[in-house]
PyMOL commands that place a pseudoatom at each C-alpha (Angstrom):
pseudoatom trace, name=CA, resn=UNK, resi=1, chain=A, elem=C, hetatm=0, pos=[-4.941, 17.868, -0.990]
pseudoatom trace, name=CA, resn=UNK, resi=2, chain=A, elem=C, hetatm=0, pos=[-7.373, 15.734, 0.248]
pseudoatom trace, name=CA, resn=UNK, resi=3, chain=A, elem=C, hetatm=0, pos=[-11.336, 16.071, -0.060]
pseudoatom trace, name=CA, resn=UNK, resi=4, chain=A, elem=C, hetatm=0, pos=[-14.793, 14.187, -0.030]
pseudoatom trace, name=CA, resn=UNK, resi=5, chain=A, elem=C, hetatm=0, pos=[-14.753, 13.679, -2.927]
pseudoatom trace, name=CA, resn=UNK, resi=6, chain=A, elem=C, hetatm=0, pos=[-11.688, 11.254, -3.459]
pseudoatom trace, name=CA, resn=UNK, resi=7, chain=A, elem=C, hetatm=0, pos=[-11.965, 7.817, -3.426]
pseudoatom trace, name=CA, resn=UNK, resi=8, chain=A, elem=C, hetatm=0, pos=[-11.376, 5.649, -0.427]
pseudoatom trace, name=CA, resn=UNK, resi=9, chain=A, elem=C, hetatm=0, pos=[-8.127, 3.224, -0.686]
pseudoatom trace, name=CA, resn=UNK, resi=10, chain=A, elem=C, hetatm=0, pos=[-7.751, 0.707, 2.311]
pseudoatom trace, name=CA, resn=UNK, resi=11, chain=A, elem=C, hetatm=0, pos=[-4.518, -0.977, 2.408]
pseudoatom trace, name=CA, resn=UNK, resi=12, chain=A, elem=C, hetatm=0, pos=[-4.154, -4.213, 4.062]
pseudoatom trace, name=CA, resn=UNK, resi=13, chain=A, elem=C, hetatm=0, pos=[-0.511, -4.975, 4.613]
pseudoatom trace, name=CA, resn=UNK, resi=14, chain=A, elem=C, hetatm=0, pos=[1.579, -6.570, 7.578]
pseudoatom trace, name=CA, resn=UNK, resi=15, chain=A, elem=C, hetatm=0, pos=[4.929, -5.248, 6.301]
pseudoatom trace, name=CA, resn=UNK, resi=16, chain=A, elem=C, hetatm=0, pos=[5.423, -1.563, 7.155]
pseudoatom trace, name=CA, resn=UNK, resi=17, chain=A, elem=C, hetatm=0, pos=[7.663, -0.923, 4.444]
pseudoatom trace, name=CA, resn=UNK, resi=18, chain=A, elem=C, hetatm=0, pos=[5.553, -1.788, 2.085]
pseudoatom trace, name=CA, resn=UNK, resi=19, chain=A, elem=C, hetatm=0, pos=[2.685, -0.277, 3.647]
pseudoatom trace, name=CA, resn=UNK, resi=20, chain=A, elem=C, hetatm=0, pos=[4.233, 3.041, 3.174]
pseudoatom trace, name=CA, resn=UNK, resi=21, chain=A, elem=C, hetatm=0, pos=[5.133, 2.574, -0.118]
pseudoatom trace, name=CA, resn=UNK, resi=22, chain=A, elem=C, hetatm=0, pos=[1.259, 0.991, -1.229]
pseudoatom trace, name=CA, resn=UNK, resi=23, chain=A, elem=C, hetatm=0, pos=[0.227, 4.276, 0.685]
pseudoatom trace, name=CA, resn=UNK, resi=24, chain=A, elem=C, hetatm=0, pos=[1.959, 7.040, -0.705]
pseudoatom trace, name=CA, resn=UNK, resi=25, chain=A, elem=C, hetatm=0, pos=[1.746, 5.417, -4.807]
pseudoatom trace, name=CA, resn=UNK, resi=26, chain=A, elem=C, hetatm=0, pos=[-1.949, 5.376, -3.535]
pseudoatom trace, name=CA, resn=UNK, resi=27, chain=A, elem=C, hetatm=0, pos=[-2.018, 9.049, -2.164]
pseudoatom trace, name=CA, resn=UNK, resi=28, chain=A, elem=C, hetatm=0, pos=[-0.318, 10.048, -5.753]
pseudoatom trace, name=CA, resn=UNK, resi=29, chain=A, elem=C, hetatm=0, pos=[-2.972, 8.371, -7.986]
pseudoatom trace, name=CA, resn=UNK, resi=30, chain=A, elem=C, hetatm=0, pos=[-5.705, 10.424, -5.900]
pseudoatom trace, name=CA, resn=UNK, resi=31, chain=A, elem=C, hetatm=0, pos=[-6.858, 8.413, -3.078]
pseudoatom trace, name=CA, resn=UNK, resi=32, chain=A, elem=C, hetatm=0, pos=[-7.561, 8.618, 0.504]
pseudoatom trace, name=CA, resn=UNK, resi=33, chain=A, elem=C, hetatm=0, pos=[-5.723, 6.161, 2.707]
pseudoatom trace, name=CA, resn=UNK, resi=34, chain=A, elem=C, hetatm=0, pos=[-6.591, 4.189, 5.595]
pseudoatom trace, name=CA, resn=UNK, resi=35, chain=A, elem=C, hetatm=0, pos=[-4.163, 1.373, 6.332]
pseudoatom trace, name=CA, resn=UNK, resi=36, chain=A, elem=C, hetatm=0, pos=[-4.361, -2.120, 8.317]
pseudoatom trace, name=CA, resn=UNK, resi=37, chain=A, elem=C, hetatm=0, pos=[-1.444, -4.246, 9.432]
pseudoatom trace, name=CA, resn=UNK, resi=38, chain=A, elem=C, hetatm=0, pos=[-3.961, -7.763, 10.648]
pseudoatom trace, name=CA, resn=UNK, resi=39, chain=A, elem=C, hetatm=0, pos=[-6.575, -9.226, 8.953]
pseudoatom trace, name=CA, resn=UNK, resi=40, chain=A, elem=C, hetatm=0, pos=[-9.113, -9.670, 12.057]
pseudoatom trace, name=CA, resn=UNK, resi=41, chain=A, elem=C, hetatm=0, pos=[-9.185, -5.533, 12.270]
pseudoatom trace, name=CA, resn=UNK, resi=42, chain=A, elem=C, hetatm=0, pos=[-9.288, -5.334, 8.301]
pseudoatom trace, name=CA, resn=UNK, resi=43, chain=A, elem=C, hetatm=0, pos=[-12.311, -7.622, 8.532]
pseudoatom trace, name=CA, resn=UNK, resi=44, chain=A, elem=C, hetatm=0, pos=[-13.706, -5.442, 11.295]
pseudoatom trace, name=CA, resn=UNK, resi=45, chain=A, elem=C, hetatm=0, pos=[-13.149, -1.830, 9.650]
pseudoatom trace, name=CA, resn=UNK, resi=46, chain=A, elem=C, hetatm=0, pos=[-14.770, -3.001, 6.516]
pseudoatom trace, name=CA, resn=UNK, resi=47, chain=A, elem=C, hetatm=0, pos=[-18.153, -3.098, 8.506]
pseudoatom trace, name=CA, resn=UNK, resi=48, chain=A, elem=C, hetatm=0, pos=[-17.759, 0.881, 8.643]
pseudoatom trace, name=CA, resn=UNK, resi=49, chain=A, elem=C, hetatm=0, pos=[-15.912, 1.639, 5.484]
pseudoatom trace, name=CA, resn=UNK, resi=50, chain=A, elem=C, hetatm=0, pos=[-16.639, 1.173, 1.642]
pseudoatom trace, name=CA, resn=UNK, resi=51, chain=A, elem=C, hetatm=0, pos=[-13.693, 1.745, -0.119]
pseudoatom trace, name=CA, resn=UNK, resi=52, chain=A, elem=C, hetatm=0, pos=[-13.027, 2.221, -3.889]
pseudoatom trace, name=CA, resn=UNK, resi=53, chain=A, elem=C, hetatm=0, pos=[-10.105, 0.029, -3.869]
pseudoatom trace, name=CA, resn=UNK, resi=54, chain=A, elem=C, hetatm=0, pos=[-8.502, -2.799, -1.337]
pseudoatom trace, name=CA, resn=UNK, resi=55, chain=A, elem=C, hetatm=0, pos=[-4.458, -3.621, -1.741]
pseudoatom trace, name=CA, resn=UNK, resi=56, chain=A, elem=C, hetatm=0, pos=[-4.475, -6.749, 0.147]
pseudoatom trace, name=CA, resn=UNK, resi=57, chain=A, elem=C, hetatm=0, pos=[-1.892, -8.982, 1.543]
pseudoatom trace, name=CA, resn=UNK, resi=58, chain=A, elem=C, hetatm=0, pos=[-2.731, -12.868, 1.823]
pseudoatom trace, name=CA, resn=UNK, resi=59, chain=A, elem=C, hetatm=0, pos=[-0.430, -13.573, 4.685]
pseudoatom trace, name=CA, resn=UNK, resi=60, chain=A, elem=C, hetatm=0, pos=[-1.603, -11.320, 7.696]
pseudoatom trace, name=CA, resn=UNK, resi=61, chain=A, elem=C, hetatm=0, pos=[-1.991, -11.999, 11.432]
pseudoatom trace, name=CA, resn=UNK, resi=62, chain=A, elem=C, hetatm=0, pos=[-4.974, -11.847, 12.854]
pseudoatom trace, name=CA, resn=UNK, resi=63, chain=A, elem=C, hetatm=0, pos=[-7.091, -13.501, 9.543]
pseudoatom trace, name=CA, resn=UNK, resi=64, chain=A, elem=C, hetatm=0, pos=[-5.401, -14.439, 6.317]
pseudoatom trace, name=CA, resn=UNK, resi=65, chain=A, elem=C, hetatm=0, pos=[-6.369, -12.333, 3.013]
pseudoatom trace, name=CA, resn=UNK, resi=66, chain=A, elem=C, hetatm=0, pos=[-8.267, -14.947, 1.922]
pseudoatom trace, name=CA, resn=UNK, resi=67, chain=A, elem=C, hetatm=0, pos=[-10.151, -14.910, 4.706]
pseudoatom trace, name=CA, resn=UNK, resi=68, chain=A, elem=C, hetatm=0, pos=[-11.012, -10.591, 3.764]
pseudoatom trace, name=CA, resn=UNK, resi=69, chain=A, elem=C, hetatm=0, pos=[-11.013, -11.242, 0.556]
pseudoatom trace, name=CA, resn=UNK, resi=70, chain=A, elem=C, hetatm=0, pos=[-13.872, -13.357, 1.177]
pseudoatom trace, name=CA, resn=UNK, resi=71, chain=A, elem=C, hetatm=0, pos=[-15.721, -10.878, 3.387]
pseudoatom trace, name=CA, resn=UNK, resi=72, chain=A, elem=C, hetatm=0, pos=[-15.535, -8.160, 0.784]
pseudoatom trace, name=CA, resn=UNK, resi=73, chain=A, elem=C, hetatm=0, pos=[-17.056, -10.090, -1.625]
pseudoatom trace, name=CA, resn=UNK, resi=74, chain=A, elem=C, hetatm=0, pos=[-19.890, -11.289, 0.750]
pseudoatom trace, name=CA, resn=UNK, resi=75, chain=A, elem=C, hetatm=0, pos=[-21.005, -7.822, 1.396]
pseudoatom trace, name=CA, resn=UNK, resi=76, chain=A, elem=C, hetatm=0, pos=[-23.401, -6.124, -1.482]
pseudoatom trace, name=CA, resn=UNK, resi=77, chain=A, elem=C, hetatm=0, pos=[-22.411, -2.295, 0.124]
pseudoatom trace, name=CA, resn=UNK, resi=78, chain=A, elem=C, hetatm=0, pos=[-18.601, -3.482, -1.484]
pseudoatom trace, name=CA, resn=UNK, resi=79, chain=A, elem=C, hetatm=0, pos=[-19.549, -4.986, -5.174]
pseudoatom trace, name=CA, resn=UNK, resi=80, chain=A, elem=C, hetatm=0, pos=[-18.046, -2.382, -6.577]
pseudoatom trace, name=CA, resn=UNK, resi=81, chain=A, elem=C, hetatm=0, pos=[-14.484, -2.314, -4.416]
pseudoatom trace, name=CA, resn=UNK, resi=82, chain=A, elem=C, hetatm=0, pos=[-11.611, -3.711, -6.539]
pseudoatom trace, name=CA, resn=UNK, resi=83, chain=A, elem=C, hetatm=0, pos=[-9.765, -5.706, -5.003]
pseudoatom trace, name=CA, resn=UNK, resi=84, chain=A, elem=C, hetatm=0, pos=[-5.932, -6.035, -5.533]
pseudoatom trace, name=CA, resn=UNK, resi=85, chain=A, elem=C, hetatm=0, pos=[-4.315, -8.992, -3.996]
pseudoatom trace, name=CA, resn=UNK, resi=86, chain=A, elem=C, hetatm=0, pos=[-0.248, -8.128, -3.738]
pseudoatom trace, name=CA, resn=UNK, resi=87, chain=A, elem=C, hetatm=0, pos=[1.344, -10.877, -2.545]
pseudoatom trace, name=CA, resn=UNK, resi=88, chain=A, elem=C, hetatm=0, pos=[4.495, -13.193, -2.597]
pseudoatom trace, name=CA, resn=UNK, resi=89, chain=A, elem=C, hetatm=0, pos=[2.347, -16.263, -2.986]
pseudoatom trace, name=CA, resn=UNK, resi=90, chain=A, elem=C, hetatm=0, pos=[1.868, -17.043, -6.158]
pseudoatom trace, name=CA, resn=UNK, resi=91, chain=A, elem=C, hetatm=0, pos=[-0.343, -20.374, -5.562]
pseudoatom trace, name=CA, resn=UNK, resi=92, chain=A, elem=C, hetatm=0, pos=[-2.483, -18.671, -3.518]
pseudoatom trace, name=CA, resn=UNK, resi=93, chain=A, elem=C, hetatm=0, pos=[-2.740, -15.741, -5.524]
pseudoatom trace, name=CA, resn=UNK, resi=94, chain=A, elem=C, hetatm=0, pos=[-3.982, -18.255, -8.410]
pseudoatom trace, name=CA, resn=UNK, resi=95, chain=A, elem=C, hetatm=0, pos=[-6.325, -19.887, -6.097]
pseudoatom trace, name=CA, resn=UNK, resi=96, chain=A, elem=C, hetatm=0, pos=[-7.902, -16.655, -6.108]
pseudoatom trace, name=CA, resn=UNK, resi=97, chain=A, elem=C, hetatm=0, pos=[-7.857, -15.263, -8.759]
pseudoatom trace, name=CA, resn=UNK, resi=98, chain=A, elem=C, hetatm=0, pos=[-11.639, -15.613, -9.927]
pseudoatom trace, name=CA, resn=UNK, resi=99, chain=A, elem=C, hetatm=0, pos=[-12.763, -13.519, -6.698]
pseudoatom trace, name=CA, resn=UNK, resi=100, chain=A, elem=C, hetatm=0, pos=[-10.097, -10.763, -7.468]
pseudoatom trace, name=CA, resn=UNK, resi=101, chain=A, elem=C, hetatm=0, pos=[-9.777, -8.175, -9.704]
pseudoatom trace, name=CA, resn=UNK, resi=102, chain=A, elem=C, hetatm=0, pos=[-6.223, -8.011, -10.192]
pseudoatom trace, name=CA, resn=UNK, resi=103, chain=A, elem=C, hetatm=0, pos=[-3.150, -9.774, -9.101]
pseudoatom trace, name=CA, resn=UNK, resi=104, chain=A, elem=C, hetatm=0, pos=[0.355, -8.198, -8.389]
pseudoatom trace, name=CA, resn=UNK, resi=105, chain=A, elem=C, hetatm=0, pos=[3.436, -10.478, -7.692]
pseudoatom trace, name=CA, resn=UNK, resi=106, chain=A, elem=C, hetatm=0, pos=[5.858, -8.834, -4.815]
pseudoatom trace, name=CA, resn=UNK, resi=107, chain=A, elem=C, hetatm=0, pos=[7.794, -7.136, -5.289]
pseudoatom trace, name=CA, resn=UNK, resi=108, chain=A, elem=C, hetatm=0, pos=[5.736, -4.735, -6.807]
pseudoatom trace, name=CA, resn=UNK, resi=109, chain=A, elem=C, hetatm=0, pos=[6.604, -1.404, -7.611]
pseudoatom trace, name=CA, resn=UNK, resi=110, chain=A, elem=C, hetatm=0, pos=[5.578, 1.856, -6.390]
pseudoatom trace, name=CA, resn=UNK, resi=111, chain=A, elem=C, hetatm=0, pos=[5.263, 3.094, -9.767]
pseudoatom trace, name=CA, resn=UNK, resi=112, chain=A, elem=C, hetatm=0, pos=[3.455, -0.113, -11.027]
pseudoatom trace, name=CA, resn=UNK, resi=113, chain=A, elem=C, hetatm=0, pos=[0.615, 0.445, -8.149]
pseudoatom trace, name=CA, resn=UNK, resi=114, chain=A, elem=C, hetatm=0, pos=[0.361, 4.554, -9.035]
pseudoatom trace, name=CA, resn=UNK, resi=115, chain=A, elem=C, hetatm=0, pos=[-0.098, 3.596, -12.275]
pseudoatom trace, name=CA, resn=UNK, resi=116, chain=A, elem=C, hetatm=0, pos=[-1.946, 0.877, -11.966]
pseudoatom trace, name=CA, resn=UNK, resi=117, chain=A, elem=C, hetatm=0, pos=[-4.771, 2.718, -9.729]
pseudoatom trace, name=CA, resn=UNK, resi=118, chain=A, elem=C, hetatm=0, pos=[-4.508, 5.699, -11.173]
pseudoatom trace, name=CA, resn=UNK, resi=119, chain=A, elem=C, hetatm=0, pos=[-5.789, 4.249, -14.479]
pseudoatom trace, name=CA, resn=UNK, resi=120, chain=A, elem=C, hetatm=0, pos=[-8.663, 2.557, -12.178]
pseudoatom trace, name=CA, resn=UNK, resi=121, chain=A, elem=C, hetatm=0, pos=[-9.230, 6.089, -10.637]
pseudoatom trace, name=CA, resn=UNK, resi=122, chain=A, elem=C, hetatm=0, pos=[-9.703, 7.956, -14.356]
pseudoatom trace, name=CA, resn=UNK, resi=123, chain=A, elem=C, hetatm=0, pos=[-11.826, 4.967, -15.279]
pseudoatom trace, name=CA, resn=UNK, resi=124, chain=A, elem=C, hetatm=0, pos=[-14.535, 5.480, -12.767]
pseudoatom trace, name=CA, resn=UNK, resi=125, chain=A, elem=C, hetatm=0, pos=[-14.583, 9.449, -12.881]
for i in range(1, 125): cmd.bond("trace and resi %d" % i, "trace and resi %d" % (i + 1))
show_as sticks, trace
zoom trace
């Protein structure tokens, strides 16, 4: 049941299928959910949001992940968001590796996201 006082997850993700399935392994590890399918509105939300957590594509319309990646790190309200790049692109994903937290290879599993963020949920209560 949802509350104040769980943790923000904002899911950036072009693919809907995937989306869902970020979004309810999410939703079981004890997170809120707020999804975006382009980068550009990602990039724009983040002004008014400070989530816990980021799942983030690198290929998205709009602006690439990079491209958020970069704008979540540039903000001091979102030092503390980890971010999870999930992606398909495995150079990229190195290339940015230093600014991320953690790196998942697609396809990734809903079980390997629950349990990956609910160990990152437990860790900050």
């Amino acid at each position: 049941m949802p509350n104040d006082t769980m943790p923000l997850a904002f899911i950036v993700e072009d693919d809907e299928k995937l989306a869902t399935i970020f979004s309810r392994a999410l939703r079981e590890a004890g997170f809120l959910v707020r999804n975006e399918v382009d980068g550009l509105q990602a990039i724009e939300s983040l002004a008014d949001i400070a989530p816990a957590v980021v799942v983030l594509d690198l290929h998205l319309p709009g602006a690439t992940g990079d491209k958020v990646l970069t704008r979540i790190r540039s903000d001091e309200r979102l030092k503390k968001t980890t971010v999870i790049l999930a992606t398909a692109d495995s150079v990229m994903a190195d290339s940015l590796r230093e600014q991320s937290d953690y790196v998942l290879l697609k396809p990734i599993s809903f079980s390997q996201l629950r349990d990956l963020t609910t160990r990152l949920r437990t860790a900050t209560e």
